[in-house]
PDBQT receptor file of N, H, CA, C and O in Angstrom, charges set to zero:
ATOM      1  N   UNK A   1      29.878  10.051   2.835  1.00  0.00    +0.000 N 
ATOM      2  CA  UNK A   1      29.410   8.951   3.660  1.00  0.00    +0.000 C 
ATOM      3  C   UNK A   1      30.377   7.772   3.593  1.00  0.00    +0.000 C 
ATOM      4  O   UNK A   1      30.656   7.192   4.642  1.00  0.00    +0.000 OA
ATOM      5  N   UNK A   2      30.864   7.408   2.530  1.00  0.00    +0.000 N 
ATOM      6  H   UNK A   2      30.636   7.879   1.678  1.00  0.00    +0.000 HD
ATOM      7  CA  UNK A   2      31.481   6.695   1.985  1.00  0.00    +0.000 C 
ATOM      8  C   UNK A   2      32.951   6.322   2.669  1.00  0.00    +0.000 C 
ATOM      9  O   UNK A   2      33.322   5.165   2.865  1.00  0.00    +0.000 OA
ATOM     10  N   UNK A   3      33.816   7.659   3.039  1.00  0.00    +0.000 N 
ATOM     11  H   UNK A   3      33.515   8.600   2.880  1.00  0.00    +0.000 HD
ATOM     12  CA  UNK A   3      34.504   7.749   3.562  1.00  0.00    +0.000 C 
ATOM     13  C   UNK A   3      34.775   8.199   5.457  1.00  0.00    +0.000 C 
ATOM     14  O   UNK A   3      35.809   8.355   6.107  1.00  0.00    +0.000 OA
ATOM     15  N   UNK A   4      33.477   8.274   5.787  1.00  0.00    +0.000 N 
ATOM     16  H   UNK A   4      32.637   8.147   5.259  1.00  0.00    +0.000 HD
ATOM     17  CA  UNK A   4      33.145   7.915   7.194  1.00  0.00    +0.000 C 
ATOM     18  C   UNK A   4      32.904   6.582   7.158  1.00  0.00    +0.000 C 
ATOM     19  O   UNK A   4      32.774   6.129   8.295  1.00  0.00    +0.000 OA
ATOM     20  N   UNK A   5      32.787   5.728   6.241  1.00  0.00    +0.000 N 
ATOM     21  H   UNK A   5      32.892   6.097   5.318  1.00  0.00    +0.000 HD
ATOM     22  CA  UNK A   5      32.685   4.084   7.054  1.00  0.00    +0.000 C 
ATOM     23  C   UNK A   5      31.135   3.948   7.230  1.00  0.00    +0.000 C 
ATOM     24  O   UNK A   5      30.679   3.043   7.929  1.00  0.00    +0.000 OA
ATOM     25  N   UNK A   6      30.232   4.962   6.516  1.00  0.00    +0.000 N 
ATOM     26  H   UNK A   6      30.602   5.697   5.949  1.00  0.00    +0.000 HD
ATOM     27  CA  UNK A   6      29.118   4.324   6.797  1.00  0.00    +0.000 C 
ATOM     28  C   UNK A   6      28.192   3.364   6.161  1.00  0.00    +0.000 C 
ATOM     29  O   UNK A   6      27.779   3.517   5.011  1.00  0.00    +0.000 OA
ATOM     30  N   UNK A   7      27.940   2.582   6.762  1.00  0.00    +0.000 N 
ATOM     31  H   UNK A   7      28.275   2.457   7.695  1.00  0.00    +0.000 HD
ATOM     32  CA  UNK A   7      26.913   1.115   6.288  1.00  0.00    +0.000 C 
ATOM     33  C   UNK A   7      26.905   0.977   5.042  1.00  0.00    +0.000 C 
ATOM     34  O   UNK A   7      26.556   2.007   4.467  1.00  0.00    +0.000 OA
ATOM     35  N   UNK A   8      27.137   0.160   4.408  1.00  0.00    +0.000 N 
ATOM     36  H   UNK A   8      27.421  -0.677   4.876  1.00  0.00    +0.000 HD
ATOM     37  CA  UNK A   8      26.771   0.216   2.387  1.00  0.00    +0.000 C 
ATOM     38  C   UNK A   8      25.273  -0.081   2.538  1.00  0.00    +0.000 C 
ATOM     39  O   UNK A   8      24.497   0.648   1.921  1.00  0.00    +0.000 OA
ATOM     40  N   UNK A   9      24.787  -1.074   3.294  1.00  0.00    +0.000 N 
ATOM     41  H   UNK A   9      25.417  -1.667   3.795  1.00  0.00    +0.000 HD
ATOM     42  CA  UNK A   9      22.925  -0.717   2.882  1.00  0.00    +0.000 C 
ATOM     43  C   UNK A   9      22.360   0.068   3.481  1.00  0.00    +0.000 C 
ATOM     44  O   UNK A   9      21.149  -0.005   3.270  1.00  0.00    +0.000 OA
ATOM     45  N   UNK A  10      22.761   1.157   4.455  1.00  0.00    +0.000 N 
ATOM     46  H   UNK A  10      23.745   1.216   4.626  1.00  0.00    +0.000 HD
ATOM     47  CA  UNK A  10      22.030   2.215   4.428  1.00  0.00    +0.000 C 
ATOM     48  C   UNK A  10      22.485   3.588   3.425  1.00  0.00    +0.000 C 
ATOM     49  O   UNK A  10      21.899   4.663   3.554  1.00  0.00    +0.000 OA
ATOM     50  N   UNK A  11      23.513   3.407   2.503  1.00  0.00    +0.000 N 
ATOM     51  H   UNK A  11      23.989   2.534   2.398  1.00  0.00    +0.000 HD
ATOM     52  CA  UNK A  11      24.389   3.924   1.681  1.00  0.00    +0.000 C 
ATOM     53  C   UNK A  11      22.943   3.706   0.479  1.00  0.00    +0.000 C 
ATOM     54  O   UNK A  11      22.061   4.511   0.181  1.00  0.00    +0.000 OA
ATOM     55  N   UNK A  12      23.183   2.290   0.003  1.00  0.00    +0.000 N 
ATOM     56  H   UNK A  12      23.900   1.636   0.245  1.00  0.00    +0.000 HD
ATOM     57  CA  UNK A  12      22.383   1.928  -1.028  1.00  0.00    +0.000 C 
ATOM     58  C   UNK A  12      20.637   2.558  -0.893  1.00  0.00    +0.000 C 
ATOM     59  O   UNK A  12      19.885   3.263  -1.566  1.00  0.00    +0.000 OA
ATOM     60  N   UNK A  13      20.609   2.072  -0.057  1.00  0.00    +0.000 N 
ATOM     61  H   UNK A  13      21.220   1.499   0.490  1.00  0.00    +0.000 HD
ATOM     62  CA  UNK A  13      18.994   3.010   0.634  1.00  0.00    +0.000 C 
ATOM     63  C   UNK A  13      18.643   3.908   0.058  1.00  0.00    +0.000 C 
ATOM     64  O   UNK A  13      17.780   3.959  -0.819  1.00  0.00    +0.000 OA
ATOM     65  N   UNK A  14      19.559   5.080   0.681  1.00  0.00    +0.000 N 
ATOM     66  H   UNK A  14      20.259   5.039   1.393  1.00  0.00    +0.000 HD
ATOM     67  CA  UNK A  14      19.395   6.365   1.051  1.00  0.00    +0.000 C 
ATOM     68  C   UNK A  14      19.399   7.346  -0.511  1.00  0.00    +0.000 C 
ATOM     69  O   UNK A  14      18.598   8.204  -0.881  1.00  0.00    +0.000 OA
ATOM     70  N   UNK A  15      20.812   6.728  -1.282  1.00  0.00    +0.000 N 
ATOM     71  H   UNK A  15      21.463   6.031  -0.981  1.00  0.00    +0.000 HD
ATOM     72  CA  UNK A  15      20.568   6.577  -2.600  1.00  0.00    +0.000 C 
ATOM     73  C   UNK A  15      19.109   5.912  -3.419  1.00  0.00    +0.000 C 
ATOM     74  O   UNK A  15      18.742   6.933  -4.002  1.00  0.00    +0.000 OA
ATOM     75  N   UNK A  16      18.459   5.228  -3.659  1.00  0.00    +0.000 N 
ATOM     76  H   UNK A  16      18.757   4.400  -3.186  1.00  0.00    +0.000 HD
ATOM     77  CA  UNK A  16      17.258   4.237  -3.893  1.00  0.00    +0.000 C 
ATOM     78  C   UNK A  16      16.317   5.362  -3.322  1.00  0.00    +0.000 C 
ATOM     79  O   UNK A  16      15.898   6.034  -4.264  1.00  0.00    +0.000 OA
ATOM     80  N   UNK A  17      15.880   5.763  -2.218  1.00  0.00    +0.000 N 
ATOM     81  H   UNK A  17      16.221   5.216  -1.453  1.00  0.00    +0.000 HD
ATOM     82  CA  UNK A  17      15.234   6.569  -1.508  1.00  0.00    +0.000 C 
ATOM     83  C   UNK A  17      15.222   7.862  -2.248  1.00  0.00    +0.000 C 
ATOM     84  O   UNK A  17      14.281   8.441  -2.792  1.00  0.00    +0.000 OA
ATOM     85  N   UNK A  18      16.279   8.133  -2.162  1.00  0.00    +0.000 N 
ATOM     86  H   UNK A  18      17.043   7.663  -1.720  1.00  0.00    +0.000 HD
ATOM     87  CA  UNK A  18      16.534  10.103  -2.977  1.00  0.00    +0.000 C 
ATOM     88  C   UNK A  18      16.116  10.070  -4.666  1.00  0.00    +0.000 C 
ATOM     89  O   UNK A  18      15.779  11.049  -5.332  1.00  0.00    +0.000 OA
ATOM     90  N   UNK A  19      16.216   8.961  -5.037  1.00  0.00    +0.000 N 
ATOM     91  H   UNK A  19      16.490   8.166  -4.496  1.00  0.00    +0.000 HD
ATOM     92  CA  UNK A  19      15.988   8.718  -6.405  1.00  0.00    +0.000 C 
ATOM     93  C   UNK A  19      14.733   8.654  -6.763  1.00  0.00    +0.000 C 
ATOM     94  O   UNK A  19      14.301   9.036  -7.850  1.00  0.00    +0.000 OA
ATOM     95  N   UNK A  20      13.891   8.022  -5.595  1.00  0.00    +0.000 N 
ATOM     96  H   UNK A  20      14.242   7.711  -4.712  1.00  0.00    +0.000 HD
ATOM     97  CA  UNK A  20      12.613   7.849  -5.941  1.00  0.00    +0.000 C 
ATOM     98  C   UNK A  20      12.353   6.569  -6.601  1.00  0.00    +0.000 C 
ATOM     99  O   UNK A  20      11.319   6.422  -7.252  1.00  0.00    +0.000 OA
ATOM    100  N   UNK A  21      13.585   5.234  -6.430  1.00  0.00    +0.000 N 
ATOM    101  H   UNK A  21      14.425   5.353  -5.901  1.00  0.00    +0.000 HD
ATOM    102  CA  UNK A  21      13.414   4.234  -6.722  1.00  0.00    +0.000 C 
ATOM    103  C   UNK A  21      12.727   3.394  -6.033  1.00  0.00    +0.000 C 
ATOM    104  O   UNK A  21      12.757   3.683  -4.837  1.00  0.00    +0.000 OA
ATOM    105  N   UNK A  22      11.933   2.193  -6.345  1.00  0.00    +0.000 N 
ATOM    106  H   UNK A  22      11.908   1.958  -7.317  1.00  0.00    +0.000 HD
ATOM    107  CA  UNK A  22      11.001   1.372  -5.222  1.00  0.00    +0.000 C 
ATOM    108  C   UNK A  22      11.916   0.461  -4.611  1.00  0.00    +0.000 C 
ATOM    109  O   UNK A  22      13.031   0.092  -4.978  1.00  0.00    +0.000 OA
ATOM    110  N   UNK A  23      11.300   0.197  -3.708  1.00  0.00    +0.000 N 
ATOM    111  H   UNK A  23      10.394   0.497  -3.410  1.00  0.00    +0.000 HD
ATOM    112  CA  UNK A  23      12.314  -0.449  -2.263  1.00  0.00    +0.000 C 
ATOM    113  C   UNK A  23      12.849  -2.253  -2.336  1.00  0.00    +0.000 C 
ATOM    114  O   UNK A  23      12.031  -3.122  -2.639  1.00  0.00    +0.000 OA
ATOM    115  N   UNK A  24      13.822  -2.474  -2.120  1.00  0.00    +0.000 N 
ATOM    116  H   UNK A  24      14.487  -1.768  -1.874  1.00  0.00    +0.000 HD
ATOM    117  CA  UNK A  24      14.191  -3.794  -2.047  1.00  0.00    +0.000 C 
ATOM    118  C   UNK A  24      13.021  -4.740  -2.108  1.00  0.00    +0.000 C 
ATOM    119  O   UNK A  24      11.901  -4.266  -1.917  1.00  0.00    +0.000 OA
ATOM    120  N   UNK A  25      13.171  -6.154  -2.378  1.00  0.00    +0.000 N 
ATOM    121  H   UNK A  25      14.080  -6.540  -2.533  1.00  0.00    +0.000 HD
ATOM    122  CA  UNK A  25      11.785  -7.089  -1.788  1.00  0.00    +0.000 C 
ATOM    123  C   UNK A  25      12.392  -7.315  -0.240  1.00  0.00    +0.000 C 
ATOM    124  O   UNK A  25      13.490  -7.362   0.314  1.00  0.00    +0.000 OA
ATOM    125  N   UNK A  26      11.179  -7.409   0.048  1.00  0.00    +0.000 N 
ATOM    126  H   UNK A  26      10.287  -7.371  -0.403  1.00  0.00    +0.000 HD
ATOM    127  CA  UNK A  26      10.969  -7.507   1.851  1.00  0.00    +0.000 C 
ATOM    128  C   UNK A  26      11.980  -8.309   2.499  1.00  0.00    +0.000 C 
ATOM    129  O   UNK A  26      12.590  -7.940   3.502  1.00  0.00    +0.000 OA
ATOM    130  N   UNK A  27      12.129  -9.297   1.971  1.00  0.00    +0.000 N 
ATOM    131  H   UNK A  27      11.634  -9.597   1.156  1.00  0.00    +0.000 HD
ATOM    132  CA  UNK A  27      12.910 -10.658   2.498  1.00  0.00    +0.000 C 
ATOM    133  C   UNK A  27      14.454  -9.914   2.618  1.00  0.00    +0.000 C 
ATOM    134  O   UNK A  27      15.299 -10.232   3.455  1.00  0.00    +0.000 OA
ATOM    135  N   UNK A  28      14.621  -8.789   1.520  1.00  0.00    +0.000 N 
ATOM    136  H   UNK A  28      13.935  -8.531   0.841  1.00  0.00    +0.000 HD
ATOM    137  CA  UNK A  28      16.008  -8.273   1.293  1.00  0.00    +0.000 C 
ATOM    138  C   UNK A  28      16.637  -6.847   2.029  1.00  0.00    +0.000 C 
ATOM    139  O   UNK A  28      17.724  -6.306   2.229  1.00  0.00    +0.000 OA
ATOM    140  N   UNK A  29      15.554  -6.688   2.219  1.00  0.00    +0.000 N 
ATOM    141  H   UNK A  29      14.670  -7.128   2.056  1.00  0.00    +0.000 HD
ATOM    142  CA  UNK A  29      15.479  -5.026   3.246  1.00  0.00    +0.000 C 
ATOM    143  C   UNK A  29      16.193  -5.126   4.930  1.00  0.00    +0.000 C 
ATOM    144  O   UNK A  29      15.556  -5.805   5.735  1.00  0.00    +0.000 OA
ATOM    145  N   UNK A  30      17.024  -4.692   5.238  1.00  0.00    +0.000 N 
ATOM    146  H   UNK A  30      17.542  -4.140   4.584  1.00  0.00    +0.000 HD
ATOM    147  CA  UNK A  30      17.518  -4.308   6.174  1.00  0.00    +0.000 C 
ATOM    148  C   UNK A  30      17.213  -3.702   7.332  1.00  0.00    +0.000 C 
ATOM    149  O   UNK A  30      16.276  -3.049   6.873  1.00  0.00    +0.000 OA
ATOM    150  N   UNK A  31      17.251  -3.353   8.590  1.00  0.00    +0.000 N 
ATOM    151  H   UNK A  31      18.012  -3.883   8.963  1.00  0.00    +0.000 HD
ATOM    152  CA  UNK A  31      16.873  -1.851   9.200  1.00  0.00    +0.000 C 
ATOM    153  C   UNK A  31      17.700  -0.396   8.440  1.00  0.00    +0.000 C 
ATOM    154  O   UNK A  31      17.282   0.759   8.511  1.00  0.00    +0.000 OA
ATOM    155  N   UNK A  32      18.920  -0.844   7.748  1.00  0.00    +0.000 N 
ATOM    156  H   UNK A  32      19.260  -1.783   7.691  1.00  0.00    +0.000 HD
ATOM    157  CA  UNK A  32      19.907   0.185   7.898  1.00  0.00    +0.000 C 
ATOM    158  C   UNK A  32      19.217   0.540   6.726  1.00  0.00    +0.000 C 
ATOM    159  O   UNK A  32      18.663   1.637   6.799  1.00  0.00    +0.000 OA
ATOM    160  N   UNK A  33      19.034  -0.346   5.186  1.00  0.00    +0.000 N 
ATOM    161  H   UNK A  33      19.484  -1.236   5.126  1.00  0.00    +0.000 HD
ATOM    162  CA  UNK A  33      18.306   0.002   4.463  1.00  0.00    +0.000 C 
ATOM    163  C   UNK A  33      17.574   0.753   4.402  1.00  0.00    +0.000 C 
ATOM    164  O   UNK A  33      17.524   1.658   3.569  1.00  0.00    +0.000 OA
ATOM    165  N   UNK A  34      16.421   0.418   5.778  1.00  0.00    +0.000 N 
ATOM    166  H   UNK A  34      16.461  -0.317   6.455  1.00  0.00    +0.000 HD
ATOM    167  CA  UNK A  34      14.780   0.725   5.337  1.00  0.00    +0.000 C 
ATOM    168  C   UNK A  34      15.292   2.205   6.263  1.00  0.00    +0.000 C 
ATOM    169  O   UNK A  34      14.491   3.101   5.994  1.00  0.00    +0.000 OA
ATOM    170  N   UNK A  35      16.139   2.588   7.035  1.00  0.00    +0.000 N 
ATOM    171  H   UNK A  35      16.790   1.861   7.253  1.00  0.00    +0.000 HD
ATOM    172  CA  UNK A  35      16.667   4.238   7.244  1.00  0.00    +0.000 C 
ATOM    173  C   UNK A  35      17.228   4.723   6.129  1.00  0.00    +0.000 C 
ATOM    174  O   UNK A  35      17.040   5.939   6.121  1.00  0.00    +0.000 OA
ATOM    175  N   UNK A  36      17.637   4.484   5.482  1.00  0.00    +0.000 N 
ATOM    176  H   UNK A  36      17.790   3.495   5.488  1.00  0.00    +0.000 HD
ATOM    177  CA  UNK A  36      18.514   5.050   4.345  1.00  0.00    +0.000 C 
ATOM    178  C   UNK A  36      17.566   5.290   3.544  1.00  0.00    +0.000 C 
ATOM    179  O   UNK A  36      17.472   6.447   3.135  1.00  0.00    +0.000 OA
ATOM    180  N   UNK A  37      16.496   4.181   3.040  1.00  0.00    +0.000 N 
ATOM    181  H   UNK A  37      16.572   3.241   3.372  1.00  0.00    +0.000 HD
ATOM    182  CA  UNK A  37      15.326   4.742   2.397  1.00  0.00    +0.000 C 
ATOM    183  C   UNK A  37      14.627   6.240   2.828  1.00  0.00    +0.000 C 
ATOM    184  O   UNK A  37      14.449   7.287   2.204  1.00  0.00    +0.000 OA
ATOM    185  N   UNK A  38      14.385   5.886   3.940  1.00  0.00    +0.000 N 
ATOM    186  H   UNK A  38      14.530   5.036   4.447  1.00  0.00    +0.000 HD
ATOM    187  CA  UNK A  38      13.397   6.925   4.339  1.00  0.00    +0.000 C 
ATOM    188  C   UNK A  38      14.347   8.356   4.243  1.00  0.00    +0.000 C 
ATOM    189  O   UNK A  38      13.945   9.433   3.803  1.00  0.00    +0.000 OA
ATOM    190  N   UNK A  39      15.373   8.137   4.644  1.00  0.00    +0.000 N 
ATOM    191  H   UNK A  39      15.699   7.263   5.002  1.00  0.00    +0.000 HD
ATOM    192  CA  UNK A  39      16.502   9.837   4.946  1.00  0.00    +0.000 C 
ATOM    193  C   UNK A  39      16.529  10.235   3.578  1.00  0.00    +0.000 C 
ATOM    194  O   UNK A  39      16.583  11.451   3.397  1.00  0.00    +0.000 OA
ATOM    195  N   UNK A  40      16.497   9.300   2.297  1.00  0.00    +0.000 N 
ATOM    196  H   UNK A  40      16.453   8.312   2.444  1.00  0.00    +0.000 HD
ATOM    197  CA  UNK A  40      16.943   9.575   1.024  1.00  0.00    +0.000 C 
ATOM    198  C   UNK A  40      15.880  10.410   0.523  1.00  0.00    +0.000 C 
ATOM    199  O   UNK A  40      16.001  11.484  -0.066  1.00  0.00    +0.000 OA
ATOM    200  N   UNK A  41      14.487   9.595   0.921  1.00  0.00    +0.000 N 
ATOM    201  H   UNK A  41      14.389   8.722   1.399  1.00  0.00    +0.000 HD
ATOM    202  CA  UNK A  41      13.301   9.988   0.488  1.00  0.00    +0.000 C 
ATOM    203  C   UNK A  41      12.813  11.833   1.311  1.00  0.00    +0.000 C 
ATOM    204  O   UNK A  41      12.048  12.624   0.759  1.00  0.00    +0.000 OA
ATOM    205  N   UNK A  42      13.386  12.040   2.423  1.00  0.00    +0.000 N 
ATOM    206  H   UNK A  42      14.008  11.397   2.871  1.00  0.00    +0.000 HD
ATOM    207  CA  UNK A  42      13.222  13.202   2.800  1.00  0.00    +0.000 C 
ATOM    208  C   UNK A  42      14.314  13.779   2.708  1.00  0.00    +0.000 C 
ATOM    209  O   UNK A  42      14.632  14.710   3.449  1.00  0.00    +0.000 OA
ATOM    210  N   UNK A  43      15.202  13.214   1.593  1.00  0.00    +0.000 N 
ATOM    211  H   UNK A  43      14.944  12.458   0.991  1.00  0.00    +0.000 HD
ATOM    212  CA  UNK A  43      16.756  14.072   1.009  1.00  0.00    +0.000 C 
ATOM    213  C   UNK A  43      17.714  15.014   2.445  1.00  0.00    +0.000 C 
ATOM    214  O   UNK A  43      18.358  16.062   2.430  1.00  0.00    +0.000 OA
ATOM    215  N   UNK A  44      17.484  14.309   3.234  1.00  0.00    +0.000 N 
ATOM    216  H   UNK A  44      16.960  13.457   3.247  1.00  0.00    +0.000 HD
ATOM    217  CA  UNK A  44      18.246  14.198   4.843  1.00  0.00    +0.000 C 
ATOM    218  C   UNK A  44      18.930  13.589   5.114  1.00  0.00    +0.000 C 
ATOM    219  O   UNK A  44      18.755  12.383   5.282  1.00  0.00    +0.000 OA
ATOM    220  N   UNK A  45      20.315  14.388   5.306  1.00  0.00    +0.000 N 
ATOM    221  H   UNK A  45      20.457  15.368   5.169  1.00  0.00    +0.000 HD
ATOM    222  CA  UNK A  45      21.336  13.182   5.564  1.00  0.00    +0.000 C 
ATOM    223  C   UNK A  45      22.078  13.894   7.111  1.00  0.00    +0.000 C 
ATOM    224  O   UNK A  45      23.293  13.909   7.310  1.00  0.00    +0.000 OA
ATOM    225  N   UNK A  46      21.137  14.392   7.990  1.00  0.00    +0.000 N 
ATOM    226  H   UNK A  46      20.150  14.380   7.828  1.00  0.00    +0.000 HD
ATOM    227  CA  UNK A  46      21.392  14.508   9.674  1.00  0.00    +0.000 C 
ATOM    228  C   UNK A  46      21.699  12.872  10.630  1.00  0.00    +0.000 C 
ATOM    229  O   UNK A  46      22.185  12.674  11.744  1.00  0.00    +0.000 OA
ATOM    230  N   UNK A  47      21.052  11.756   9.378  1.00  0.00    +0.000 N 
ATOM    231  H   UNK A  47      20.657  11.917   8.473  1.00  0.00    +0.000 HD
ATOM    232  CA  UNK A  47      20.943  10.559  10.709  1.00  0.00    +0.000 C 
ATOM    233  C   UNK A  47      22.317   9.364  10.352  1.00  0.00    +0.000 C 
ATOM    234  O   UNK A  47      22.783   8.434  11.010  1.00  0.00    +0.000 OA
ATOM    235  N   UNK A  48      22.682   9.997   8.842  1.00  0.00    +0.000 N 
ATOM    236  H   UNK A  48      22.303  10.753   8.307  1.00  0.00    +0.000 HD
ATOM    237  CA  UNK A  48      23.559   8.455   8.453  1.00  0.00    +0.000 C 
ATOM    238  C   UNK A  48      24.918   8.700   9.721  1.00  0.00    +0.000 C 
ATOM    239  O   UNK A  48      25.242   7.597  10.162  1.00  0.00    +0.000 OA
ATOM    240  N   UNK A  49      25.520   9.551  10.194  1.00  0.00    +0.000 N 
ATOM    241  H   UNK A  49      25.257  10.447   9.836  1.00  0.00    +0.000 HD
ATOM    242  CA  UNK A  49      26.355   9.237  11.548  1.00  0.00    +0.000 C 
ATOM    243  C   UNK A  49      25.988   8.089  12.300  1.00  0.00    +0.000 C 
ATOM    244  O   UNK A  49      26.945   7.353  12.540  1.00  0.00    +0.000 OA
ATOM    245  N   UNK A  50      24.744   7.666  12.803  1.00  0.00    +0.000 N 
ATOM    246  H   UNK A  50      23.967   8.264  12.608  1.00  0.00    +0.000 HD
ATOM    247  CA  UNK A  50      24.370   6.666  13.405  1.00  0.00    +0.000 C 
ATOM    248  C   UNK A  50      24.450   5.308  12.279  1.00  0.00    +0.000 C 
ATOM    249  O   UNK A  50      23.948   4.246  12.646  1.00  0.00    +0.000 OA
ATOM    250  N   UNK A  51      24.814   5.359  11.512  1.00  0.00    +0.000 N 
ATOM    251  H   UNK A  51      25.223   6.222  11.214  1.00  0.00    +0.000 HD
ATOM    252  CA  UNK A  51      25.399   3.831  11.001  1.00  0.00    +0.000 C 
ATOM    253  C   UNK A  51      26.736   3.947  10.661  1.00  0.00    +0.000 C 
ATOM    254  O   UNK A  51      26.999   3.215   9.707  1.00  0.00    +0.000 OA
ATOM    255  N   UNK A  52      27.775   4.643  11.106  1.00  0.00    +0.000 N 
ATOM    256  H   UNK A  52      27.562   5.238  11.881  1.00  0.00    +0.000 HD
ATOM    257  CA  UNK A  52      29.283   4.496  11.127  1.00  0.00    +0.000 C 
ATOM    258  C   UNK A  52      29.573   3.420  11.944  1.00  0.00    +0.000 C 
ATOM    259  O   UNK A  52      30.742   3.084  12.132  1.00  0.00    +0.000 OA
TER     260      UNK A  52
């Protein structure tokens, strides 16, 4: 991902997400984030292309 250029907070997310870590505070959450969460959490990585 890293080396496609994609988003660092949907990077950080998606990681956080796959881990099963709890989510940013609200004020700090992103859209790209709160995708990266969710793709991490269903250990899917078909959508991070759309944040290059």
């Amino acid at each position: 991902m890293e080396e496609m250029g994609v988003n660092d907070n949907y990077i950080q997310g998606w990681v956080a997400g796959f881990l099963h870590n709890p989510e940013l505070e609200e004020q700090r959450i992103t859209d790209e984030y709160e995708s990266g969460y969710e793709d991490g959490k269903e250990q899917t990585d078909a959508n991070f292309a759309n944040f290059c």
